[in-house]
KOLLOGU-965578 format. One record per residue (C-alpha): residue in three letters; x, y, z. Coordinates in pm, whole numbers, plus 50000, padded with zeros to 5 digits. Example, Ala and Ser with C-alpha at 12.3 -4.5 7.8 and 13.67 -1.06 7.14 Angstrom:
2
ALA512304955050780
SER513674989450714
END
This chain:
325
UNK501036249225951
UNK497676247825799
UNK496886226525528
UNK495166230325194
UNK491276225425196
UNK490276194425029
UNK489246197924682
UNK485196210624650
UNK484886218825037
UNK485206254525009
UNK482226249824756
UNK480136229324973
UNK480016254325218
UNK479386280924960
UNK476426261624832
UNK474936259925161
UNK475316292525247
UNK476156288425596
UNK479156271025822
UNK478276229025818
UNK478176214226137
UNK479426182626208
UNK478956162826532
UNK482056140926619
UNK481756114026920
UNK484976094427019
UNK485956084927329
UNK489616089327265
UNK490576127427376
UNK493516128027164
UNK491526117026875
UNK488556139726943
UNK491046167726968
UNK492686161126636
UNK489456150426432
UNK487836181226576
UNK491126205526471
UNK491556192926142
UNK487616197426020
UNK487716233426190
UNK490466241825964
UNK488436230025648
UNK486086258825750
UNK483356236425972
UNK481666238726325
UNK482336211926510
UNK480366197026842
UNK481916169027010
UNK480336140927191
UNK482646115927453
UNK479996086027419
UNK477306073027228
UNK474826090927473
UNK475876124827428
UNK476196118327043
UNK472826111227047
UNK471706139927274
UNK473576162627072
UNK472766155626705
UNK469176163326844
UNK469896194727008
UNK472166203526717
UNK470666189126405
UNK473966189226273
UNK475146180525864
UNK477416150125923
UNK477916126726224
UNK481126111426265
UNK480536081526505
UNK483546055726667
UNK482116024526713
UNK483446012927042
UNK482276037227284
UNK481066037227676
UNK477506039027757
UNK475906033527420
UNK478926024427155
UNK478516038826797
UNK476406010926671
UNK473496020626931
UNK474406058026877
UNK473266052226490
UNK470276027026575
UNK468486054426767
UNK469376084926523
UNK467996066326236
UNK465016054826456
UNK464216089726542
UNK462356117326248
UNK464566145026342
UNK467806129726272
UNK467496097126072
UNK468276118625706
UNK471446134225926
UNK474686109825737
UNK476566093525908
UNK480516081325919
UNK481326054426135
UNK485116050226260
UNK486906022926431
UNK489746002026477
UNK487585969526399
UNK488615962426066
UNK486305929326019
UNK483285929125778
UNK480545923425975
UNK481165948626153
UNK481325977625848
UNK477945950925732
UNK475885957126095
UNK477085997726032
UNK476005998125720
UNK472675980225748
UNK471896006126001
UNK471666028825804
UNK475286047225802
UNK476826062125472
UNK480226056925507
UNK482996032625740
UNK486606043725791
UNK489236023725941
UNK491476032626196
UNK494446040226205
UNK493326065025908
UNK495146092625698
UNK493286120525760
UNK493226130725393
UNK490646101825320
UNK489126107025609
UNK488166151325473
UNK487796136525153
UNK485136111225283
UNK483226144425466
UNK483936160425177
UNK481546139324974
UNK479276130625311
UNK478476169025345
UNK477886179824980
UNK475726155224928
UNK473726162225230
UNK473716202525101
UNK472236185024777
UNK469716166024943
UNK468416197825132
UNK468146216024847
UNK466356194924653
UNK463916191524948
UNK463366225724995
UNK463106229924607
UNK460406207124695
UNK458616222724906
UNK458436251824699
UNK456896235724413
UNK454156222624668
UNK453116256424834
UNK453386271324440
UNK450836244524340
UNK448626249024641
UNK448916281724552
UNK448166276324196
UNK445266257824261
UNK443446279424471
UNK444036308824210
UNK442376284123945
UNK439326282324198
UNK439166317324267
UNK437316345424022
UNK439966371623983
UNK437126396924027
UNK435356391924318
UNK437966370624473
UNK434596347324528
UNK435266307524437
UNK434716301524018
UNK433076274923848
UNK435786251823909
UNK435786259024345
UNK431946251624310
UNK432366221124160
UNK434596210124464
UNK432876227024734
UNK429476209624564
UNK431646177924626
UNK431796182124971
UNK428396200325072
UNK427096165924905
UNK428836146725072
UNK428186160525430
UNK424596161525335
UNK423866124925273
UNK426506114225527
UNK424206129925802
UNK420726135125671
UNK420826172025653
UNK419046197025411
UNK421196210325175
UNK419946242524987
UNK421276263824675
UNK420776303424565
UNK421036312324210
UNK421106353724224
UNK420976372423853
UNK421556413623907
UNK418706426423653
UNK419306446823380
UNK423106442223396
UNK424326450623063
UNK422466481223099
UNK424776489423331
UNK427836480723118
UNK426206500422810
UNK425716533122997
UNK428516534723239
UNK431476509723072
UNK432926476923178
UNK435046491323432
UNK431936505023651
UNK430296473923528
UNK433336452923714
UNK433296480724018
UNK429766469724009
UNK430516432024045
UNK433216434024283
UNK430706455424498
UNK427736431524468
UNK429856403924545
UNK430876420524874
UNK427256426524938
UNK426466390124876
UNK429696374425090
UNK428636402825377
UNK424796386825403
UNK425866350125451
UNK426576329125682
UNK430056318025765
UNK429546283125683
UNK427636291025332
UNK429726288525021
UNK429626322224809
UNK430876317524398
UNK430646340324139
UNK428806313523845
UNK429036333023549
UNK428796371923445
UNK426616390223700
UNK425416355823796
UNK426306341824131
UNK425496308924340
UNK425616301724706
UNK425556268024855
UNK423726268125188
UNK424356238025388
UNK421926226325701
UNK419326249525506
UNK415796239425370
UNK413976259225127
UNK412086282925357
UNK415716295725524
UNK416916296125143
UNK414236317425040
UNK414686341125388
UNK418136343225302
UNK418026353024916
UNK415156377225027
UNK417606395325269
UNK420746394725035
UNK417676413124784
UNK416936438925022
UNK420396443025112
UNK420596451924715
UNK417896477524750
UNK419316495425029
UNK422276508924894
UNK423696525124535
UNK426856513024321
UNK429606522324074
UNK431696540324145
UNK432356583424200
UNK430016602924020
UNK428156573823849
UNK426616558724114
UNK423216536924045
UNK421146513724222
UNK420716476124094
UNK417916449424218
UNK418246411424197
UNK416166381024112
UNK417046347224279
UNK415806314124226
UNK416586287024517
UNK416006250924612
UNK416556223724799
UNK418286190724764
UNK416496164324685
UNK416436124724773
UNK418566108724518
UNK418966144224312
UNK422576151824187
UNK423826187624287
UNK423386198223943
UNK419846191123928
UNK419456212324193
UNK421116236224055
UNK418926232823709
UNK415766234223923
UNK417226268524092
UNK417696279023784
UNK414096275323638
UNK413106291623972
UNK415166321223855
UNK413986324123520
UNK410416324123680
UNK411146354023885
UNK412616373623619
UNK409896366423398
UNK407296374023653
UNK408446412923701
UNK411906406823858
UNK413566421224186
UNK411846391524365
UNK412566355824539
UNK411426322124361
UNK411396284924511
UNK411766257224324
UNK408756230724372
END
């Protein structure tokens, strides 16, 4: 006649979601036969194991919730079994239950210390002993959640982060994705003596744009020139919107003469083609100041000295390319 299920083991398997699986190894046939009948009537897959080998074998082919372990087993006895699963990444969180007739305390101390959860004596009622998987597997389901609760908060804050370095726009890095990707260009730059250039690009007459047409051309506008920009760079160049129709590009390995080639064919790539959106379509120019890195400069003085480079080409007629001296 089948007996009750212990008290909360329904649940734990609820929680989970799925059938627990628990990996017995005994030596004993009769014992293996009844541990193994009893647990499958509480509702859990069971894998069996004859010696300490096989346990071990099998908890890594099986990954299972709980391993029940005797301790005096051929080949490798329990005590082994449990010194190599907890030595070993894939199983060493997998709990485990120790059983045996040796009733002395250093052995339950030498099971303990490595690293098992629980130590039941044999002869044993086999209440305690569903009662002690009971506890064994639900906290196990509770550790796994939390873990992949976890992990969820990590990939939401990688996530997270990358949205707060991204311009929601132009999908281009923001202020904040410059400042780290400065970090690094910097750093890669000084570690191994290589030029290190910047682009500071200004669409002229902007607000123009906005003022005649509205702010949602003006943003079709943006999103397009941004495209235009991302589409004339190299793969290694790093491509942020810096502000309005303002936009920056790092250019690593670059000296000033391939920074100025560069902004001159993002410029003509400008020219070449009209934007909005249908029916108010327009063409737009750009001026661009660049430089180049300096000995002992900080990346925002070289981004202040592209910057006066800009303002020099939009003062001198605009739609042109100006270096920084």
């Amino acid at each position: 006649m089948k007996t009750e299920p212990v008290q909360g083991e329904p649940a734990a398997a609820e929680q989970a979601g799925r059938q627990p699986v628990i990996l017995v190894a005994d030596d004993e046939p009769v014992n293996l036969a009844l541990i193994r009948r009893r647990l499958e009537w509480e509702h859990y897959r069971v894998e069996t194991a004859e010696d300490g080998g096989q346990a071990v074998e099998a908890a890594r082919r099986v990954l299972p919730d709980l391993i029940i372990l005797d301790v005096m087993m051929p080949v490798l006895d329990g005590l082994q079994a449990c010194r190599l699963l907890k030595e070993d990444p894939a199983t060493r969180d997998i709990p485990v239950i120790f059983l045996s007739a040796l009733d002395d305390t250093d052995t339950k101390v030498r099971g303990l210390s490595l690293g098992a959860n629980d130590y039941v004596s044999k002869p044993f009622r086999v209440e305690e002993l569903l009662a002690r998987v009971s506890v064994a597997i639900r906290m196990k389901l509770e550790r796994d959640r939390l873990r992949q609760r976890a992990e969820e908060l990590r990939r939401s804050a990688e996530a997270a982060s990358e949205l707060s370095m991204t311009d929601a726009l132009t999908g281009l890095l923001n202020r904040y994705g410059l400042h780290r990707a400065l970090q690094r260009e910097l750093a890669e730059a000084r570690r191994y003596a290589r030029p290190l250039s910047c682009l500071l690009i200004d669409i002229d007459f902007f607000k123009a744009v906005n003022d005649t047409y509205g702010h949602a051309v003006g943003d079709t506008a943006l999103a397009q020139a941004a495209r235009v920009i991302a589409e004339s760079v190299r793969g290694s160049d790093v491509v942020c919107r810096y502000g309005g129709e303002e936009f920056l590009i790092l250019a690593p390995e670059t000296g000033l003469e391939g920074a100025r080639a560069l902004a001159d064919k993002i410029r003509l790539a400008f020219s070449a083609r009209l934007f909005g959106d249908a029916g108010r379509v327009f063409p737009l120019t750009l001026s661009a100041g660049v430089a180049q890195l300096a000995p002992d400069e900080s990346g925002n003085d070289m981004i202040a000295r592209a910057d006066e480079a800009l303002y020099h080409a939009k003062q001198t007629g605009r739609d042109r390319v100006e270096a920084a001296q």
